[in-house]
C-alpha positions in Angstrom: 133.2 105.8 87.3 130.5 108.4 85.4 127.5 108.6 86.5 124.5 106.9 84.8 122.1 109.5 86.2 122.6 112.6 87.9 123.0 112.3 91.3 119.2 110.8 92.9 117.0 112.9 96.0 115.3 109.3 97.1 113.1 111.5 99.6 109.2 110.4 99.5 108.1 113.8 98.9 106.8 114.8 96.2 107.4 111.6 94.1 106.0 108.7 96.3 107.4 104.7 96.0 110.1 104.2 93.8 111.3 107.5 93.6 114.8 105.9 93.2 113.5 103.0 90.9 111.4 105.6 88.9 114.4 107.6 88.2 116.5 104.5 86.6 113.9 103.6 84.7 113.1 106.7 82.9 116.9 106.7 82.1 117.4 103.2 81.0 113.9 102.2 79.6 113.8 104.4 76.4 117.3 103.3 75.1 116.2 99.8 76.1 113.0 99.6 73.8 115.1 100.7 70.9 117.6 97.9 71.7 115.3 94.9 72.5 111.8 95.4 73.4 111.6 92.3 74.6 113.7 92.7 77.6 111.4 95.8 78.6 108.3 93.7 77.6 109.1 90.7 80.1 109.7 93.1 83.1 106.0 95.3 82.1 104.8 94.7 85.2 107.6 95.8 87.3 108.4 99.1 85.2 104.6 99.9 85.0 104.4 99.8 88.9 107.3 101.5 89.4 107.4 104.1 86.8 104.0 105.0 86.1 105.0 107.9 83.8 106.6 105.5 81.5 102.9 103.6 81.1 102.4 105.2 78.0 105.9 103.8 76.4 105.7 100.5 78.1 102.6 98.4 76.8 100.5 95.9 79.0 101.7 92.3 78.2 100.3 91.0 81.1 97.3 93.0 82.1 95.5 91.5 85.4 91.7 91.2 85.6 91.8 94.1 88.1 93.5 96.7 85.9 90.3 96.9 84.1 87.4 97.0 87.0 86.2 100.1 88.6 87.4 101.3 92.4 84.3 98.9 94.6 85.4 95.8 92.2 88.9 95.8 93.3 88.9 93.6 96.0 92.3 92.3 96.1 94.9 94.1 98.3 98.4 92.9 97.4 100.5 91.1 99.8 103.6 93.5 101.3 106.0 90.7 99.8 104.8 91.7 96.3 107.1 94.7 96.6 110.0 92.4 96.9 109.4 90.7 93.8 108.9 94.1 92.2 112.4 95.0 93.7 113.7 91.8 91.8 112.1 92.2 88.6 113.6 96.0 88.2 116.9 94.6 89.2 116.8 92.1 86.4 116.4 94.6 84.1 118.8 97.0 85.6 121.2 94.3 85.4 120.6 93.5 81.6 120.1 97.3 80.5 122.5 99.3 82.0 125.5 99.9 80.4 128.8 98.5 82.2 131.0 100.8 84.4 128.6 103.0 85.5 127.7 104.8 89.1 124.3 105.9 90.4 124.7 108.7 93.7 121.8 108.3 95.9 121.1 111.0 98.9 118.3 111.8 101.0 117.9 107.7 101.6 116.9 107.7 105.0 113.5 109.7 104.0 112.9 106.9 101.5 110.0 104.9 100.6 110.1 101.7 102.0 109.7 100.4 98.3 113.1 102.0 97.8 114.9 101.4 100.5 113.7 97.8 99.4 115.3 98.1 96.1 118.2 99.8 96.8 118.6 96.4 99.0 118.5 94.0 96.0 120.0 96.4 93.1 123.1 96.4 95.5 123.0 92.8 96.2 122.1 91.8 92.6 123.9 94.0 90.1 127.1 93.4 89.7 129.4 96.4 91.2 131.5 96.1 87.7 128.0 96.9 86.0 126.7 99.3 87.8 128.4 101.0 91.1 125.8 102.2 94.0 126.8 105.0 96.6 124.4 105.6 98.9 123.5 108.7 101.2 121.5 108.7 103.8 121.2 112.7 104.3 120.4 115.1 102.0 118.3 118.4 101.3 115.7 119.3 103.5 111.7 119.4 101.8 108.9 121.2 101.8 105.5 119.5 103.2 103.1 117.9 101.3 100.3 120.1 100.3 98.7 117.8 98.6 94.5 118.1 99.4 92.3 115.3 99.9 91.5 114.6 96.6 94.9 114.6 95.3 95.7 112.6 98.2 93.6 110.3 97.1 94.7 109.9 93.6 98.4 108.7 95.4 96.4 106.3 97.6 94.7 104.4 95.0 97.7 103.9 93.1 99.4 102.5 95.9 96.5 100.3 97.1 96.2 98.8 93.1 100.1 98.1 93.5 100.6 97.6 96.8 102.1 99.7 98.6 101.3 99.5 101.9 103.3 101.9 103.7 102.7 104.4 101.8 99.1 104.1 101.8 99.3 103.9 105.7 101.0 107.7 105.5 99.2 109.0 102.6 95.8 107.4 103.9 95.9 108.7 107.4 97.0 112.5 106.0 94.0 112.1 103.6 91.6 111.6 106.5 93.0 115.0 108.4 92.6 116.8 105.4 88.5 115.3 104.3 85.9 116.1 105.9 85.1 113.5 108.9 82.6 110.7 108.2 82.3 112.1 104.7 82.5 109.3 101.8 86.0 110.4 101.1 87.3 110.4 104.4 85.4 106.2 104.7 87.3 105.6 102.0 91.2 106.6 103.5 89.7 105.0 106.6 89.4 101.8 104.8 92.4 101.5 102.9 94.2 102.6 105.9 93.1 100.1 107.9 93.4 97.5 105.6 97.1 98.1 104.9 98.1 98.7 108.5 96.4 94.7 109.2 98.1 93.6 106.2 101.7 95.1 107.3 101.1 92.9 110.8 100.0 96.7 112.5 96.9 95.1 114.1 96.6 97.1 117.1 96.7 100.4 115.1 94.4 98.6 112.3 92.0 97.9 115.1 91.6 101.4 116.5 91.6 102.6 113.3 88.1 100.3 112.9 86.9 101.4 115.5 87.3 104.8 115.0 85.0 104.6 111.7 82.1 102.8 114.2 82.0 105.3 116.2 82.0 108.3 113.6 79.7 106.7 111.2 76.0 105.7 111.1 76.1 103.9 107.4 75.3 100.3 107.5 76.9 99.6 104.8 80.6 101.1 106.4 79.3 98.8 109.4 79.0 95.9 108.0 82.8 97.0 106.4 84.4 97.9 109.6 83.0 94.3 111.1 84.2 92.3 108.6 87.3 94.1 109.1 87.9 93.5 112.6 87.0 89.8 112.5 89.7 89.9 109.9 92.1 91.4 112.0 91.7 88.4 114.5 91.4 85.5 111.9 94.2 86.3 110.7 96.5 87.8 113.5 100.9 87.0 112.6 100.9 85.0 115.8 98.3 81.9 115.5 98.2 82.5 119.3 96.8 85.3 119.2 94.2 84.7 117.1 90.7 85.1 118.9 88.2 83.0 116.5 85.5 83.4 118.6 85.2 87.3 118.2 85.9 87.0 114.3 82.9 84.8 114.2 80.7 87.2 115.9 81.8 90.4 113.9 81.1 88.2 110.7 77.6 87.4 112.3 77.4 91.5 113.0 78.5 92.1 109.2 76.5 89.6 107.6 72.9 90.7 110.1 73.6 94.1 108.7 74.3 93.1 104.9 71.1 91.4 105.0 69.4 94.5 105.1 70.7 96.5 102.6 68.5 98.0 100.2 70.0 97.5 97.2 70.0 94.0 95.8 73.5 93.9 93.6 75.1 95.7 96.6 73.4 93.0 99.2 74.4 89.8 97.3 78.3 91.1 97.0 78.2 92.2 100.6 76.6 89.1 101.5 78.5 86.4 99.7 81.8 88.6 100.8 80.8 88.2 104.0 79.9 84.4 104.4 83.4 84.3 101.9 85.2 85.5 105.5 83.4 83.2 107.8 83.8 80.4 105.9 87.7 81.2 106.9 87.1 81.1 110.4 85.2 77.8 110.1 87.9 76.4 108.7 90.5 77.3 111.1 87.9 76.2 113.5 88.3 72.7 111.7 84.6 73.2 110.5 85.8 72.6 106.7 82.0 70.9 105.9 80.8 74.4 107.4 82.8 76.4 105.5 82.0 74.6 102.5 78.2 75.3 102.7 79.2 79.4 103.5 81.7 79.5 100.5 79.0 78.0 97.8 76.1 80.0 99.1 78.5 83.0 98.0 78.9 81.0 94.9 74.6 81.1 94.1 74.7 84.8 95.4 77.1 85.9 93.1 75.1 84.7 90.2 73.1 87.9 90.8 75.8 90.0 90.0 75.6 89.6 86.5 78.7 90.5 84.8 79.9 92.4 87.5 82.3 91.7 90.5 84.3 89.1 88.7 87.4 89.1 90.8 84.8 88.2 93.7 84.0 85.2 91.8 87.2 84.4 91.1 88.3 84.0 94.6 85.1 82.4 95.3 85.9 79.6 92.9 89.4 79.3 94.4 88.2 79.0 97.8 85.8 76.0 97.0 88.5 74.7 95.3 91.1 75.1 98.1 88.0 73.4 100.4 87.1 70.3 98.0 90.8 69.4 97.3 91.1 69.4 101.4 88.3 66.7 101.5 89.4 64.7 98.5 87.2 65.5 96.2 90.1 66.3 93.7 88.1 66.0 90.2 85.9 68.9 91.7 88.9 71.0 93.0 90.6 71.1 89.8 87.6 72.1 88.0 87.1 74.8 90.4 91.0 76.0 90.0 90.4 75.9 86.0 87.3 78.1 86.2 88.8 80.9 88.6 92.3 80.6 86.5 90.0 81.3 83.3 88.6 84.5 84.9 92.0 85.7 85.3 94.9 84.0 83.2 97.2 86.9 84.6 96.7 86.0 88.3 99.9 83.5 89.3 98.8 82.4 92.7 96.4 79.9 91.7 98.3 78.4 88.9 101.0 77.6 92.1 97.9 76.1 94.2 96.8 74.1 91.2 100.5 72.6 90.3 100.5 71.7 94.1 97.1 69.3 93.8 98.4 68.2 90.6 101.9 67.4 92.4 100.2 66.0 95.1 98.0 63.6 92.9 101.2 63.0 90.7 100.4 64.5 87.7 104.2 66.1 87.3 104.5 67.2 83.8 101.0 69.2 84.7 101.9 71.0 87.6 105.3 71.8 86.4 103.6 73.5 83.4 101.6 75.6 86.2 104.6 76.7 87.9 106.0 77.9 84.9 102.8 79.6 84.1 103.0 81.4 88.1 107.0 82.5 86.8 105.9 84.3 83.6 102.5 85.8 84.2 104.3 88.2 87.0 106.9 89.9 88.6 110.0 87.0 89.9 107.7 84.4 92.3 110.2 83.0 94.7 107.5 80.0 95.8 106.6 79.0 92.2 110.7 78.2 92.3 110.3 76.7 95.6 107.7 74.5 94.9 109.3 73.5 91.3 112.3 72.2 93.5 109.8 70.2 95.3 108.8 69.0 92.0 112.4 68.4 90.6 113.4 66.2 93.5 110.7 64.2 93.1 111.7 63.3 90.0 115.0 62.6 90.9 116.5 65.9 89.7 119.1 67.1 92.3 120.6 69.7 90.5 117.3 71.3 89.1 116.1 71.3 92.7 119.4 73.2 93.9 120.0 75.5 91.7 115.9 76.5 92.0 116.6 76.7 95.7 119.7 79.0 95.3 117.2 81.0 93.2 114.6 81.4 96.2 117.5 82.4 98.1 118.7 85.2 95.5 115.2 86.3 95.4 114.3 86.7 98.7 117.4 86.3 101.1 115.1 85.3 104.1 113.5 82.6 102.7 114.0 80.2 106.1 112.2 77.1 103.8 114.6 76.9 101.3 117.7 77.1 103.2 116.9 73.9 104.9 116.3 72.1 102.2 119.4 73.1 100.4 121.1 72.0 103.7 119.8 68.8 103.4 120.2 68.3 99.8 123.4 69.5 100.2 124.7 67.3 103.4 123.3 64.4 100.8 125.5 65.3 98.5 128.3 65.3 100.8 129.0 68.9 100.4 128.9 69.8 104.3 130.9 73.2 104.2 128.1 74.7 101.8 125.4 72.8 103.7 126.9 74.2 107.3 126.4 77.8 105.6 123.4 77.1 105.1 122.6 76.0 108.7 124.1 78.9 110.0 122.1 81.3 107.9 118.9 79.7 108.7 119.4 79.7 112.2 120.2 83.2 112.2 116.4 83.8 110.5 115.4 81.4 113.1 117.2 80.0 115.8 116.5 76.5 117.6 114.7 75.2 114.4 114.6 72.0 114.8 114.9 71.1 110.7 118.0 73.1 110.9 119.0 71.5 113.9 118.7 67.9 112.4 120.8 69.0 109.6 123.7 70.5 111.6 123.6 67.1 114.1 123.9 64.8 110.6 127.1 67.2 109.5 128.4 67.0 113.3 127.9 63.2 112.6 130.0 63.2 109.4 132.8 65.2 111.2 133.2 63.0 114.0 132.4 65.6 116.3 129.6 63.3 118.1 129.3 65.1 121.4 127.8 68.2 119.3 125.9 66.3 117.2 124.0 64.3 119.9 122.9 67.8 121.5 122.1 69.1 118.1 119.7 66.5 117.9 118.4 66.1 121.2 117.2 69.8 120.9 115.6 69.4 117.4 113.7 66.2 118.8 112.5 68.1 121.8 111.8 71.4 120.0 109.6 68.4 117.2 109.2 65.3 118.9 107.4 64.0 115.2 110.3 65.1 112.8 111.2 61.6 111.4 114.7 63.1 109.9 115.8 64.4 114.0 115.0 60.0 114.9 116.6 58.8 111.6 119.9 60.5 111.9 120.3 60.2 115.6 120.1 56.3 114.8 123.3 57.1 112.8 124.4 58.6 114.9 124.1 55.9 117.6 125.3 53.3 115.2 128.6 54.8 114.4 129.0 55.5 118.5 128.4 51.8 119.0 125.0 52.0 120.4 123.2 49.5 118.7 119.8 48.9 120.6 119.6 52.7 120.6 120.2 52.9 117.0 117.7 50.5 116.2 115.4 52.7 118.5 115.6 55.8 116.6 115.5 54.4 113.5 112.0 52.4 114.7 110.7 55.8 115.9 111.6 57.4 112.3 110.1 54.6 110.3 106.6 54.9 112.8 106.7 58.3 112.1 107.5 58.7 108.1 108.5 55.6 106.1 111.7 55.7 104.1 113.5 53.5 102.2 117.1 54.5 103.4 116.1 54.2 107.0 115.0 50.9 106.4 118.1 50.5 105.0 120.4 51.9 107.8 118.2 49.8 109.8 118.9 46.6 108.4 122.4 47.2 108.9 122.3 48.0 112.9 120.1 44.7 112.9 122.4 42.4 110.7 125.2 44.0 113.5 123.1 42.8 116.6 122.7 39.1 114.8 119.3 39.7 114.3 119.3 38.7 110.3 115.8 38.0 109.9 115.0 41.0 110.8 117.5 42.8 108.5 116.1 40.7 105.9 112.8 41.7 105.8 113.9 45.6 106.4 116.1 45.1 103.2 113.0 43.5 101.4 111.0 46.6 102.6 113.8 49.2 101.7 114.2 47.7 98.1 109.8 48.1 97.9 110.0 51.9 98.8 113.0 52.7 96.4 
């Protein structure tokens, strides 16, 4: 096959992330614009991050609030999964712009980028070989070191802080700090970013030492006041809810908000403030103090009217957190205001259109918060919750086949994705197609074995096969593993009923109905019932079944 490209050194050095993805873009883009702009217009974002050389070609069409603000008004880090839908977008467009029957060589792939190695994943699993053939080496030329200085250095880290990038900013960030001078402004500022990407990669043991690293070099309040608010991050928000230590976040956020109180200036001391109270009001909450948090959140809210026009990311997450609060309480009418206002400041910004088509979803209003998720799907790079949450949506409505074939798009998009498999396995044993449901099991329990969702699934399949010895285990480990998982009760009753064990079918199916009403276990109910002569019984669980329906 020829080669679309010459032959591809995916080494870090001297390019950065997306060394790989640059080089297929600046090969495929300009040929693309003069075929259809509008392919290379709905993937912007994705070619933009990834090639920033092509900027200059590739116009904006979805510019976030951010893009715009200066370096202290970009609060946002990215989350590491926004990489993967990066990865996805440039394989969409790889897919529709390359020319069939080509081959791209790739060396030097165990040096990568993480974002590469990333998308040489998904370009390999998404492109179609007959489209476009991918070799990959992982040896390759030897390079020189990075003599970058500090200020260069910097100029790398920024870009992949803005984007996201956080391995790379880990690297670049912590060879920036050997090469500024210590405790200087520049050196705080490689110190932050570092730390802030090594919490948000799950690194929280380096993060932390990191932190406190910075206390002990620097007197500044103001970096203080930073580093506290980072460490009580750190522990609000550990991976493992058990090791979360709320206590100690709460008293670095008492530290970082003593100390913001006595800043000089007065814009400086109302952002640093109302950022502060912004992360307490997180611990609160997790502390199941949601009135407390409430009260932290909106006295942000009043200090950031003293911000003027400035800072208006801060007040954009401000007004989604109060919204995030009041819809918690009940106090919908308020929370969707509050969603509308922040989604105002930043049209561009898909998260809160999904947690805004979740209240409305929640509240019923479907045709509403379908149009939000389709919002979250074209204001950035491939979302694979928006699609998850839509098949939420479409089996509400009754829509079977919309929600499958959204869930097999979760799935394409992100291959790990442990929620949707089991609901395609359940949708799927519904259906009565149990060899593409038992896949489905199997891959799920290889992302995470013993789930007890899972579980329940591969016991009702078991069920259908006949092979009842399997699928009583199956489901006395999901009901022990979740002892309140109504589906693990429900179809163990079927279980029971088809095994002639009628008092314990009615048993499991009682349990189910305590725990989560539904109108086909009433149903099955009714049957076991009518079976054990008790009709009066089956008569009002019938009644009851036909209400629910």
């Amino acid at each position: 096959m020829p080669l679309l490209v010459p032959p591809i050194d995916a080494h870090r050095l001297p390019h950065g992330p997306y060394t790989v993805g640059a080089a297929l873009l600046h090969h495929l883009v300009p040929a693309a614009m003069e075929r259809s702009k509008r392919l290379v217009a709905a993937h912007d974002i994705e070619i933009r991050a990834a090639a920033p050389g092509l900027r200059d070609r590739v116009p904006a069409r979805r510019a976030p609030l951010e893009a715009g603000l200066a370096d202290d008004e970009r609060i946002l880090v990215p989350a590491p999964r926004r990489t993967l839908r990066i990865a996805n977008g440039v394989a969409e467009f790889v897919r529709a712009a390359a020319p069939p029957g080509g081959a791209v060589v790739v060396f030097n792939a165990a040096h990568a980028d993480p974002t590469d190695a990333e998308l040489l994943n998904v370009l390999m699993r998404r492109v179609p070989a007959e489209v476009l053939r991918f070799t990959v080496y992982e040896d390759g030329p030897g390079h020189q070191a990075d003599e970058r200085d500090a200020a260069q250095l910097w100029q790398a880290v920024d870009r992949c802080v803005r984007e996201g990038f956080l391995h790379a900013v880990v690297e670049l960030g912590e060879r920036g700090m050997d090469r500024a001078p210590t405790g200087g402004m520049l050196w705080w500022r490689f110190a932050q970013r570092t730390a802030t990407a090594l919490g948000g990669l799950g690194r929280t043991e380096h993060a932390r030492a990191l932190w406190e690293r910075v206390r002990r070099v620097s007197q500044d309040p103001a970096v203080h006041a930073a580093g506290a608010y980072g460490l009580a991050m750190l522990d609000a928000r550990h991976p493992d809810p058990r090791q979360r230590d709320l206590g100690r976040a709460r008293a670095w956020l008492n530290q970082a908000i003593a100390i913001s109180t006595l800043l000089p200036d007065p814009v400086e001391r109302a952002f640093k403030l109302g950022f502060d109270r912004n992360g307490l009001a997180l611990v609160e909450l997790r502390l199941s103090n949601a009135g407390r948090a409430l009260e932290l959140v909106e006295s942000a809210i009043l200090l950031a009217k003293e911000l003027g026009e400035r800072h208006p990311v801060h007040r954009m997450v401000l007004l989604a957190n109060r919204a995030q609060l009041l819809a918690g309480m009940g106090r919908t009418d308020e929370a969707l205001r509050d969603y509308d206002a922040a989604i105002a400041l930043d049209p561009a910004f898909p998260d809160y259109y999904v947690d805004r088509g979740n209240l409305r979803f929640r509240l019923g209003r479907h045709a509403e918060a379908l149009a939000d998720y389709e919002t979250a799907i074209d204001v950035g790079p491939p979302l694979p919750e928006a699609y998850y949450n839509r098949a939420e949506l479409r089996l509400a409505g009754g829509d079977q086949e919309g929600a499958l074939a959204d869930l097999s798009h979760v799935i394409v998009l992100d291959p790990a994705y442990l929620d949707a498999y089991i609901n395609r396995a359940g949708l799927l044993a519904a259906a009565e197609r149990d060899d593409e449901a038992r896949a489905d099991v199997a891959m799920g329990l290889m992302l995470a074995p013993g789930n007890p969702h899972l579980l329940a699934v591969f016991g009702q399949l078991e069920t259908a096969a006949g092979r009842h010895a399997d699928a009583e285990e199956a489901f006395e480990l999901a009901i022990a593993a979740a002892p309140e998982l109504a589906a693990a009760w429900a179809n163990r009753g079927v279980l029971r009923y088809e095994t002639g064990d009628l008092e314990g079918a009615v048993a499991d199916l009682s349990r189910a109905l305590e725990l989560e009403p539904q109108a086909d276990v009433h149903a099955n109910r009714a049957v076991a019932l009518r079976a054990m002569g008790r009709t009066a019984e089956a008569a009002w669980d019938e009644k009851r079944a036909a209400d629910l329906a």
